[in-house]
C-alpha positions in Angstrom: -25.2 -15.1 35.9 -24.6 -12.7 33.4 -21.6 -13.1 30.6 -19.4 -11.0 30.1 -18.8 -9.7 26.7 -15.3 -10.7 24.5 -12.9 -7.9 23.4 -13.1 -7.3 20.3 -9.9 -8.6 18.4 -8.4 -4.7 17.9 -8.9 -4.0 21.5 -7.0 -7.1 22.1 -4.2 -6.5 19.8 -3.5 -2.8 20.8 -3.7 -3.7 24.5 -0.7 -6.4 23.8 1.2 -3.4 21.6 0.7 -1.3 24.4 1.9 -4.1 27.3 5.0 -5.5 24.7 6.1 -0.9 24.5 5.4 -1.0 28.5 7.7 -4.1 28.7 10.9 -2.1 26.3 10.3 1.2 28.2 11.1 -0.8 31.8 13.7 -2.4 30.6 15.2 0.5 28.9 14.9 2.4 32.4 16.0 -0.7 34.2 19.3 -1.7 32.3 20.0 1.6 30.2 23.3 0.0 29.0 21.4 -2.8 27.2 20.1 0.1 24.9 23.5 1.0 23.4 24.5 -0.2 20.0 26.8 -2.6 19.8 30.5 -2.3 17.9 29.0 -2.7 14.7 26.5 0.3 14.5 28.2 2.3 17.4 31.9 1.8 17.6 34.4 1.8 14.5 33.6 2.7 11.0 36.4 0.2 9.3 37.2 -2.8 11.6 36.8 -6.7 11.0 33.3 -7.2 12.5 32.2 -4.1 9.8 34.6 -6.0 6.8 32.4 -9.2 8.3 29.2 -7.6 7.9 29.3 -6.5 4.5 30.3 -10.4 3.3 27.4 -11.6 4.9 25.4 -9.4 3.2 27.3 -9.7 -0.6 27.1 -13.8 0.3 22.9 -13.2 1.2 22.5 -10.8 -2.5 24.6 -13.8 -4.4 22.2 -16.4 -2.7 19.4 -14.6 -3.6 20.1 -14.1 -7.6 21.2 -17.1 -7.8 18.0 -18.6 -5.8 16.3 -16.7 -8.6 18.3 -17.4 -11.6 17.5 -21.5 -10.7 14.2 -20.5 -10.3 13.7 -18.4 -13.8 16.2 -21.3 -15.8 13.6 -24.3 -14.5 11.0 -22.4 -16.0 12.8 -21.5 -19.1 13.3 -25.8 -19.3 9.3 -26.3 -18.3 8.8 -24.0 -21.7 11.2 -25.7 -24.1 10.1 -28.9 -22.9 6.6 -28.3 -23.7 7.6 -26.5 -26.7 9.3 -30.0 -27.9 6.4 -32.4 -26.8 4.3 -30.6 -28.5 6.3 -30.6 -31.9 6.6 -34.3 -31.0 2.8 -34.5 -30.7 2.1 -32.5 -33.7 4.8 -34.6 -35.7 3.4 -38.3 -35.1 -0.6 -37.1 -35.8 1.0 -36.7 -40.0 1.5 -39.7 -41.3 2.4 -40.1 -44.4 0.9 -42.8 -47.0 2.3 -44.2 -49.4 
């Protein structure tokens, strides 16, 4: 019995690309309503679910500089920290004799 031989891995990949487009495309035809945009990208320019929008995304840029600023000020503490040790360090090896 002969074996057959494996896909390779692109042939593999773009056949699933091509089955997952198939799959949108007959759903598309299928339930054309499930297409449309919702309120927020289709229907009105100024109303509460828009106002609701933009906060989420003003609360997701706050999160994210200060997500960074923690991250930048622990470093900032690593490097002072290290800075002090090592005057520490540098401090006991002088002795002084009388």
């Amino acid at each position: 019995m002969k074996s057959q031989p494996q896909p390779e891995p692109r042939s593999v990949l773009a056949s699933t690309a091509v089955r997952a487009v198939a799959l949108m495309v007959a759903i598309w035809i299928v339930a054309p309503s499930a297409a449309n945009a919702c309120t927020v990208c289709f229907g009105e320019a100024d109303g509460p679910m828009i106002d609701g929008a933009r906060m989420g995304v003003f609360m997701l840029f706050g999160l994210t500089i200060l997500v960074q600023g923690a991250f930048g000020a622990f470093f900032i503490t690593l490097y002072r920290r290290s800075k002090g040790a090592a005057r520490r360090e540098s401090s006991k090896g002088k002795v002084s004799h009388p």
